[in-house]
Structure formats: structure tokens, C-alpha cells
C-alpha positions as CSV (number, residue, x, y, z in Angstrom):
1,X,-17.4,6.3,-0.5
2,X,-16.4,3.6,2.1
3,X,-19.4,3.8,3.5
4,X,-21.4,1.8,0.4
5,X,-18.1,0.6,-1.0
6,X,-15.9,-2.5,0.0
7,X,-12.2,-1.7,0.4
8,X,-9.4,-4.9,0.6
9,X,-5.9,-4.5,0.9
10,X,-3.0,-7.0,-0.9
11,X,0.4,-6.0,-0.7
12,X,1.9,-3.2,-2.3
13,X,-1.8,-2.1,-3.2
14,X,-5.5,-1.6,-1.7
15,X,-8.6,-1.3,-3.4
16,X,-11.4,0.4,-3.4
17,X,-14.7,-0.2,-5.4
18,X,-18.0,1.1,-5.2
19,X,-21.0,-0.6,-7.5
20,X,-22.4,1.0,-9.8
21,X,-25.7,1.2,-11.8
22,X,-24.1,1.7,-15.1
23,X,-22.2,-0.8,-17.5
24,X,-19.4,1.3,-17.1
25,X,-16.1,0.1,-15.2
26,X,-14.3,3.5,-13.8
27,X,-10.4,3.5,-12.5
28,X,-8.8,6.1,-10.3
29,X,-5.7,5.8,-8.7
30,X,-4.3,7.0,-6.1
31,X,0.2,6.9,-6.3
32,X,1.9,9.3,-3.6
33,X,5.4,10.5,-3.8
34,X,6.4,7.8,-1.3
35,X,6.1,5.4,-4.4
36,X,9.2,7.1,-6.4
37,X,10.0,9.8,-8.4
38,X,7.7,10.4,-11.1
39,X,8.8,7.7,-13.8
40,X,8.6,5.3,-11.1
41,X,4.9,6.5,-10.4
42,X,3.7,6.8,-14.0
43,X,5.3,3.6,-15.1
44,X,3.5,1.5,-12.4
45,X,0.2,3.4,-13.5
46,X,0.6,2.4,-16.9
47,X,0.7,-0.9,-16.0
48,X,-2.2,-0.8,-13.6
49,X,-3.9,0.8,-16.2
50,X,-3.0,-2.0,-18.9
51,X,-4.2,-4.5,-16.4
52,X,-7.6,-3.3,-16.0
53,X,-8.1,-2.9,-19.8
54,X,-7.2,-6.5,-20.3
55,X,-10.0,-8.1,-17.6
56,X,-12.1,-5.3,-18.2
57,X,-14.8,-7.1,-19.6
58,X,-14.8,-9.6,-17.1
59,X,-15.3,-6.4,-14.1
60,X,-18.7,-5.7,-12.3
61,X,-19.6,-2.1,-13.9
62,X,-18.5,0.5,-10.6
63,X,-15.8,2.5,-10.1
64,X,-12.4,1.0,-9.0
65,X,-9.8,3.3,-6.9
66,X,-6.2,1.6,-6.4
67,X,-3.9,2.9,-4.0
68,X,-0.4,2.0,-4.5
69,X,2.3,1.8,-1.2
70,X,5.9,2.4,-1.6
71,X,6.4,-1.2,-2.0
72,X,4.6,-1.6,-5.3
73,X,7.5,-0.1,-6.8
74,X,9.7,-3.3,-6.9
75,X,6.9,-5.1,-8.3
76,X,7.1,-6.5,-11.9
77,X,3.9,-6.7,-14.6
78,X,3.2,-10.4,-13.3
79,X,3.1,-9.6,-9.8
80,X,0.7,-6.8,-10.1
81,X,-1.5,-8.4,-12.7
82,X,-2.0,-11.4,-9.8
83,X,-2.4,-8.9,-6.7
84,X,-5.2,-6.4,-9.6
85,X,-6.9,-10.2,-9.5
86,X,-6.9,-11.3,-6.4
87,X,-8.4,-7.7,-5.4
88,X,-10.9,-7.2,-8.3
89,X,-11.8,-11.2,-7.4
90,X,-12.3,-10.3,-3.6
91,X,-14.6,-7.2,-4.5
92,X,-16.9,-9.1,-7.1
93,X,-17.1,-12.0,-4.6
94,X,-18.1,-9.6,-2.0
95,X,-20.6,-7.9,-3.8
96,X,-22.4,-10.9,-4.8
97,X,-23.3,-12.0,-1.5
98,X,-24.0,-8.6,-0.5
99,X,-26.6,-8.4,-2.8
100,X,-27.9,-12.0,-1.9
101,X,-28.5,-11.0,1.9
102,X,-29.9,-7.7,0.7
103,X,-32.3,-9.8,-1.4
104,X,-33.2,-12.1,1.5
105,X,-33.8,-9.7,3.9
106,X,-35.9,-8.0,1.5
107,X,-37.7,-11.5,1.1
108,X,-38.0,-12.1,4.9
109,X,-39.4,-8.9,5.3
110,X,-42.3,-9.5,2.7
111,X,-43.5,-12.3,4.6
């Protein structure tokens, strides 16, 4: 998935996200033991999950896998909220000019 996807890392959490054709904004996530114990681990997807639905409409369509580090534990709503940003702001960012020297090259080749 790496391989056509753009993976960043911030903090307590890494993402990974892949375009996609679709309108469709996916989320996995990946939260190992190492996190906490299992109310630990489901409370911080909760929130992860709460964070996507609130900027979900301002997402590029693809699918989004977040990996949480022991760290993220400590981490209140606010704190992940701005790291969920800063990644999902990185990925779009990185996208965009992907596609513009995809688009250039294709021009350049034309000529």
C-alpha cells in the first residue's frame, strides 16, 4: 500500500493514506496492546474516529490507516484532533503536488 500511498508520522500517531477514485473517505486503524488495556485502546479510537467524522467533508476521498504508539495514550481530544490535522493536512498537501508533477510530466512528454 506504501508503495502508491504517502505515509507521515506525528507524535503518538503515523498515517497512512492511499488516494482513491471514489468520493468515499475510508479509516482503519491500527492500536496494539502496547497502547493499554482495552478501554484505553477503544476510548482513543472513539475519539479518532469522532475526529475524522467532524473534517470529513473537508478529506481527499482514499482510504486513511492511523497507527497509534504507546504514547497516544496520554493524549487528550485536543491534542489528537491537532496531530489527525496536521497529518490529514500533510497527506492532502502531498497529493496535490503529486498529481501536479504527474500532470507535467505527462505534458512534457506530449511535446
Amino acid at each position: 500500500m506504501r508503495a502508491r500511498g504517502f505515509k507521515y508520522r506525528g507524535g503518538a500517531l503515523s498515517l497512512v493514506f492511499l488516494p482513491g477514485d471514489e468520493s468515499e473517505v475510508k479509516l482503519g486503524m491500527s492500536v496494539p496492546r502496547k497502547v493499554g488495556k482495552a478501554v484505553v485502546r477503544n476510548k482513543l479510537r472513539r475519539r479518532v474516529r469522532e475526529i475524522f467524522r467532524e473534517k470529513e467533508s473537508s478529506l481527499l476521498a482514499g482510504s486513511y490507516v492511523l497507527l497509534a504508539y504507546p504514547e497516544s495514550a496520554r493524549l487528550d481530544y485536543h491534542q489528537l484532533s491537532e496531530i489527525v490535522t496536521s497529518l490529514t493536512v500533510r497527506a492532502s498537501r502531498a497529493v496535490s503536488s503529486a498529481s501536479k508533477t504527474r500532470s507535467e510530466a505527462v505534458e512534457e512528454h506530449r511535446i
